[in-house]
PyMOL commands that place a pseudoatom at each C-alpha (Angstrom):
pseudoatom trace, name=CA, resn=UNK, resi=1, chain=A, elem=C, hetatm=0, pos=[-3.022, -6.205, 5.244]
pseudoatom trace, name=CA, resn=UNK, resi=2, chain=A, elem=C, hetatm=0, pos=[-4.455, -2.640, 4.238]
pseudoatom trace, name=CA, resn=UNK, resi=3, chain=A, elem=C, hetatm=0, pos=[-6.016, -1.708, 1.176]
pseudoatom trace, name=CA, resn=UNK, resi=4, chain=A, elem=C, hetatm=0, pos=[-6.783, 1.074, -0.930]
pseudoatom trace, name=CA, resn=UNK, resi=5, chain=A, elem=C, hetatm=0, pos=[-8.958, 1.354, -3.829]
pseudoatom trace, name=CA, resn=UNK, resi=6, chain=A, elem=C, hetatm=0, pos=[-7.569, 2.515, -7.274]
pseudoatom trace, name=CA, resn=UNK, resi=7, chain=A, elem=C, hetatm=0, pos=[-10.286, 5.550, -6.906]
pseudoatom trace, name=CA, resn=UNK, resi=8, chain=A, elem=C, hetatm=0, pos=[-8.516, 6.030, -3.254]
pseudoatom trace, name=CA, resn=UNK, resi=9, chain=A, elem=C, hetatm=0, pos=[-4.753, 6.211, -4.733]
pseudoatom trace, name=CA, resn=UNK, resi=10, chain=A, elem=C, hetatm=0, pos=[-5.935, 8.171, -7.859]
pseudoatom trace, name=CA, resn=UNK, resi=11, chain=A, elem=C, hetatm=0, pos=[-8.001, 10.878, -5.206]
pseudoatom trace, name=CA, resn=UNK, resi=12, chain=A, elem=C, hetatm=0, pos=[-5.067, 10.929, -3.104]
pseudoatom trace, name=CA, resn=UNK, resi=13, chain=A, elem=C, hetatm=0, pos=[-2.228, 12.011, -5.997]
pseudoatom trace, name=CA, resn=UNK, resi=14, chain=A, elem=C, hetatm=0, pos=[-4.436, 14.288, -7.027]
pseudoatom trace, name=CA, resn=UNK, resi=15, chain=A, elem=C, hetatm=0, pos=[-4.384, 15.953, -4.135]
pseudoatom trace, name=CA, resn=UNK, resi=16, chain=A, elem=C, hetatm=0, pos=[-1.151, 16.365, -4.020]
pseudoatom trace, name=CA, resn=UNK, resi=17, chain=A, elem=C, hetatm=0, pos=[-0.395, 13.604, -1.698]
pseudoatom trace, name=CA, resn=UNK, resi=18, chain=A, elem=C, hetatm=0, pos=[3.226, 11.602, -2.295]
pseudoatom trace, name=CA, resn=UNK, resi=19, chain=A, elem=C, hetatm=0, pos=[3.370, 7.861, -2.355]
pseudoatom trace, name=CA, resn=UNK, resi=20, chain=A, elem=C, hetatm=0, pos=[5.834, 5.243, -2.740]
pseudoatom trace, name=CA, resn=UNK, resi=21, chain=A, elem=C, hetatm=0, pos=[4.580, 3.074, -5.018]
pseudoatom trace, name=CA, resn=UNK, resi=22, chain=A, elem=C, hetatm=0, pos=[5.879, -0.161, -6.380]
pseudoatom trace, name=CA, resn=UNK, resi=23, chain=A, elem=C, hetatm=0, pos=[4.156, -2.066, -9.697]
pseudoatom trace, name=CA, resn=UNK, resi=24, chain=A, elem=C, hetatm=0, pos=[5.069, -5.674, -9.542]
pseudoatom trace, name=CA, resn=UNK, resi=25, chain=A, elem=C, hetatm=0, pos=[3.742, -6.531, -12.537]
pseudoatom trace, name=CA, resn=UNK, resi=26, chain=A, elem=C, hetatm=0, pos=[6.404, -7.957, -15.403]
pseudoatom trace, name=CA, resn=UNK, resi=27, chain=A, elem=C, hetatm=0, pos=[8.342, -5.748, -17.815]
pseudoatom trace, name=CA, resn=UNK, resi=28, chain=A, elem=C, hetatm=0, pos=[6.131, -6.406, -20.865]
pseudoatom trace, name=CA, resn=UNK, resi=29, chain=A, elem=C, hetatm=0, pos=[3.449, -5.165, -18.977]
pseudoatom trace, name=CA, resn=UNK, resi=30, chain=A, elem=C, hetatm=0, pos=[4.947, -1.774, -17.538]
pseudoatom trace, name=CA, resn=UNK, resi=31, chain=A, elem=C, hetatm=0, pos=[5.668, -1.039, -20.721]
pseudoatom trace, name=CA, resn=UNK, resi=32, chain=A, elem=C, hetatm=0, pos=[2.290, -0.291, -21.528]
pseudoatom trace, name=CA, resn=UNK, resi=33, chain=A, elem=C, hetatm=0, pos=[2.531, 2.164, -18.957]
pseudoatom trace, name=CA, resn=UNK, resi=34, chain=A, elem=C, hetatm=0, pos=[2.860, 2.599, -15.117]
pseudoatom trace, name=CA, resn=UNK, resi=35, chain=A, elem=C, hetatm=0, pos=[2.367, 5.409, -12.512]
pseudoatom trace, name=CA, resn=UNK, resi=36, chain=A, elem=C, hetatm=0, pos=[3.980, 8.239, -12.818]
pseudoatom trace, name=CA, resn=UNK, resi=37, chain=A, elem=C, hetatm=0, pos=[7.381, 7.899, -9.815]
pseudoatom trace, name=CA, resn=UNK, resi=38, chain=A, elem=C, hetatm=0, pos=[6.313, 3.846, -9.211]
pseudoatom trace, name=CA, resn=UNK, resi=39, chain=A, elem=C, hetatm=0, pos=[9.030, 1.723, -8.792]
pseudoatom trace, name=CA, resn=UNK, resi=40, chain=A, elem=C, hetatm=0, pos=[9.202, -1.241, -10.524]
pseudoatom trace, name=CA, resn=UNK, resi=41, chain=A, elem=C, hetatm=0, pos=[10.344, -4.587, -9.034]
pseudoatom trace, name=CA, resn=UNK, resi=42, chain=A, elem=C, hetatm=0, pos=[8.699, -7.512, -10.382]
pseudoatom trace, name=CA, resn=UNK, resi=43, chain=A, elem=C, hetatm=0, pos=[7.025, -9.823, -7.792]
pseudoatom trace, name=CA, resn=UNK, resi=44, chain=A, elem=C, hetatm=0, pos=[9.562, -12.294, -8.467]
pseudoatom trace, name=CA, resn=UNK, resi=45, chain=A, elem=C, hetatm=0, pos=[12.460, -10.286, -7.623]
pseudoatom trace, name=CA, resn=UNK, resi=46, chain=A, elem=C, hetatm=0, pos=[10.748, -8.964, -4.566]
pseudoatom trace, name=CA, resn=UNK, resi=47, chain=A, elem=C, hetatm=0, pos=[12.736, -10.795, -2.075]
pseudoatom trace, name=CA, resn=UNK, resi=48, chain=A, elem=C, hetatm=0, pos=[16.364, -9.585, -3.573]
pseudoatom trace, name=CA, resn=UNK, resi=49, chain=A, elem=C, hetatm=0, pos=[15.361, -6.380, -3.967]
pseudoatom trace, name=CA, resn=UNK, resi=50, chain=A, elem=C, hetatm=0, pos=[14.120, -5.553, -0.587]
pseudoatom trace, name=CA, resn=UNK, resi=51, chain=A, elem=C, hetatm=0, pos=[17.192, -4.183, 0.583]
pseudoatom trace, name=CA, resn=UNK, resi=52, chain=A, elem=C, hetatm=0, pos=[16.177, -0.869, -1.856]
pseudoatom trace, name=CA, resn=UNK, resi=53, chain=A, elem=C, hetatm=0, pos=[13.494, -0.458, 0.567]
pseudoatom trace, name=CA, resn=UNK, resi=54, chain=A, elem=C, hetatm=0, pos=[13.053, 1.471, 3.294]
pseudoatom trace, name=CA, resn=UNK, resi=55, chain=A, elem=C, hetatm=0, pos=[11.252, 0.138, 6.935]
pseudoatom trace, name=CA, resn=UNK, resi=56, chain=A, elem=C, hetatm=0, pos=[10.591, 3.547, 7.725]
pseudoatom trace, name=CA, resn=UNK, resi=57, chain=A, elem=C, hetatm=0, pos=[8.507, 4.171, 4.405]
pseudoatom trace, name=CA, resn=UNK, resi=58, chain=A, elem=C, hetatm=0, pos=[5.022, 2.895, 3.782]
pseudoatom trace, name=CA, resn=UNK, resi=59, chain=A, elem=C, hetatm=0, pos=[4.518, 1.448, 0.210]
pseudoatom trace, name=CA, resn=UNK, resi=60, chain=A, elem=C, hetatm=0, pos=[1.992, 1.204, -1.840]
pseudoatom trace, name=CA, resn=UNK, resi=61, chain=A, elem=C, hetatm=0, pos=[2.074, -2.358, -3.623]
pseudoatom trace, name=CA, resn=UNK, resi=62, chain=A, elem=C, hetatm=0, pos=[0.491, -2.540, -7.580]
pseudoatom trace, name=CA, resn=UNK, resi=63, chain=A, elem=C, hetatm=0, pos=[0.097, -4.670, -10.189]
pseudoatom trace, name=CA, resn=UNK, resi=64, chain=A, elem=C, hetatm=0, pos=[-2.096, -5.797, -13.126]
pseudoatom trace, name=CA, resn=UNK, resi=65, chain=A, elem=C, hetatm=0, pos=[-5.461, -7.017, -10.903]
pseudoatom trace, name=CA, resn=UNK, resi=66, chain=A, elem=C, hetatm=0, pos=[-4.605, -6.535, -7.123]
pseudoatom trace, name=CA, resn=UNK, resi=67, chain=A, elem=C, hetatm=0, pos=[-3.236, -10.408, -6.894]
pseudoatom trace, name=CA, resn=UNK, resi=68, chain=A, elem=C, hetatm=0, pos=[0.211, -10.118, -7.013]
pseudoatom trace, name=CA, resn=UNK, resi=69, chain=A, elem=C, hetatm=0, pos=[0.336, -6.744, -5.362]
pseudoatom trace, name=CA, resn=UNK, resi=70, chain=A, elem=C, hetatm=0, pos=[-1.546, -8.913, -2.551]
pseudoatom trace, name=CA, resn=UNK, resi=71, chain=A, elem=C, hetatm=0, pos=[1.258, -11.534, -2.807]
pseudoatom trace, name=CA, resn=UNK, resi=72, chain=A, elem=C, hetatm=0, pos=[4.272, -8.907, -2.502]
pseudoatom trace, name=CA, resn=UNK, resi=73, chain=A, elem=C, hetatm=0, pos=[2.332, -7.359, 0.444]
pseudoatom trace, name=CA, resn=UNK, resi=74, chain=A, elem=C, hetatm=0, pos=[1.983, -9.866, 2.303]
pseudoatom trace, name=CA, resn=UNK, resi=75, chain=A, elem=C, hetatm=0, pos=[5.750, -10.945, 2.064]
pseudoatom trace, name=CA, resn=UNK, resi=76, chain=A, elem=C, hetatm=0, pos=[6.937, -7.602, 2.831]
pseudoatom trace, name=CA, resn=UNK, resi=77, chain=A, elem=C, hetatm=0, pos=[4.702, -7.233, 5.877]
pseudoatom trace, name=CA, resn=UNK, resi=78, chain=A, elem=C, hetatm=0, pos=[6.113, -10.761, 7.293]
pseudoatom trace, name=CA, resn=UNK, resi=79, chain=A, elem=C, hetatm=0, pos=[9.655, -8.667, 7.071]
pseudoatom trace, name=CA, resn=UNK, resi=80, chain=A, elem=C, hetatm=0, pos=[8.808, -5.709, 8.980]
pseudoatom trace, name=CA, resn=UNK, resi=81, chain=A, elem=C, hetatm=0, pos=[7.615, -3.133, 6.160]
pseudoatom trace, name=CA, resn=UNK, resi=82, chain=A, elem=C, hetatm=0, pos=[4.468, -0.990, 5.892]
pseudoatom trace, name=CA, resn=UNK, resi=83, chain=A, elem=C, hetatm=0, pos=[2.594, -2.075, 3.344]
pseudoatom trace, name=CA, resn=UNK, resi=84, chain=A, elem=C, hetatm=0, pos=[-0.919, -1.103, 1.371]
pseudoatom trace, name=CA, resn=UNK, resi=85, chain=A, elem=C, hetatm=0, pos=[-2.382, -3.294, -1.533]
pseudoatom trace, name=CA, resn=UNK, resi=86, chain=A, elem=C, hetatm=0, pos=[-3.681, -1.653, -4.613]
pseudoatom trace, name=CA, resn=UNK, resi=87, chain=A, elem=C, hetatm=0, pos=[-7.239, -3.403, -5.397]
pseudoatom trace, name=CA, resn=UNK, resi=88, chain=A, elem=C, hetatm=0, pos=[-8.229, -3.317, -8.397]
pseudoatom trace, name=CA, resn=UNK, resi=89, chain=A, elem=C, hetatm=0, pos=[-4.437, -2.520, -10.067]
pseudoatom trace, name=CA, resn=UNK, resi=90, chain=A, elem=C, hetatm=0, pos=[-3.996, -0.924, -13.332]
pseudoatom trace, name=CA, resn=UNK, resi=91, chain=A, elem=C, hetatm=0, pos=[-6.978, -2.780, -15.151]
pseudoatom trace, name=CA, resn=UNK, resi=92, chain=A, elem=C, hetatm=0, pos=[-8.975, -0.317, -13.312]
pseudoatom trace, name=CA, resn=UNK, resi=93, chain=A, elem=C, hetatm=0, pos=[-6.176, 2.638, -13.287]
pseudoatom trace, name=CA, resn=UNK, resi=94, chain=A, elem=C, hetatm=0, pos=[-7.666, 5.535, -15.275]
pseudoatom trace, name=CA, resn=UNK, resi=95, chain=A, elem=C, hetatm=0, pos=[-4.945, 8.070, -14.075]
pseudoatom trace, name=CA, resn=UNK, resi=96, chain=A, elem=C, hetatm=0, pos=[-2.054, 9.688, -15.882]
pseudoatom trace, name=CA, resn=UNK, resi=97, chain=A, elem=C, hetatm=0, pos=[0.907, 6.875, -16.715]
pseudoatom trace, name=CA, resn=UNK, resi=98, chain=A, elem=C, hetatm=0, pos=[4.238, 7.482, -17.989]
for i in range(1, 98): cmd.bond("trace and resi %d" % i, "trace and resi %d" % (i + 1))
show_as sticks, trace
zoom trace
């Protein structure tokens, strides 16, 4: 599975760059903010939802720690997508949130 740091992601959108990002972390917690254009799907609704998804598109997977990001990664690399974990995940986000 690839990684990228929080610094990494945060360097990267800085720059300009464009990501799809998805935060898997539960609705009480996206409320207390999220990056700016990330999707949310909670890790547990991962598997119905992947039909929103595209295979062509590379995601970047985040969450609270980098644990369930790692979980959701995993399962949508064993069914074909492009995938990058988030390590660290918003504990140690110090970018803009919406």
């Amino acid at each position: 599975m690839k990684t990228m740091t929080v610094k990494e992601v945060e360097q990267k959108l800085g720059a300009g760059e464009q990501f799809n990002i998805i935060d898997v972390r539960e609705v009480d917690e996206v409320k207390e903010g999220k990056i700016p254009s990330a999707i949310h799907i909670p890790l547990g609704l991962i598997e119905f939802r992947m039909h929103e998804l595209d295979k062509n598109k590379e995601y970047i997977m985040v969450c609270r720690s980098g644990n369930r990001s790692g979980l959701a990664a995993r399962f949508l690399e064993s069914q074909g997508f492009s995938v990058i974990n988030m390590l660290g995940g918003m504990m140690n986000w110090v970018g803009p949130t919406e």
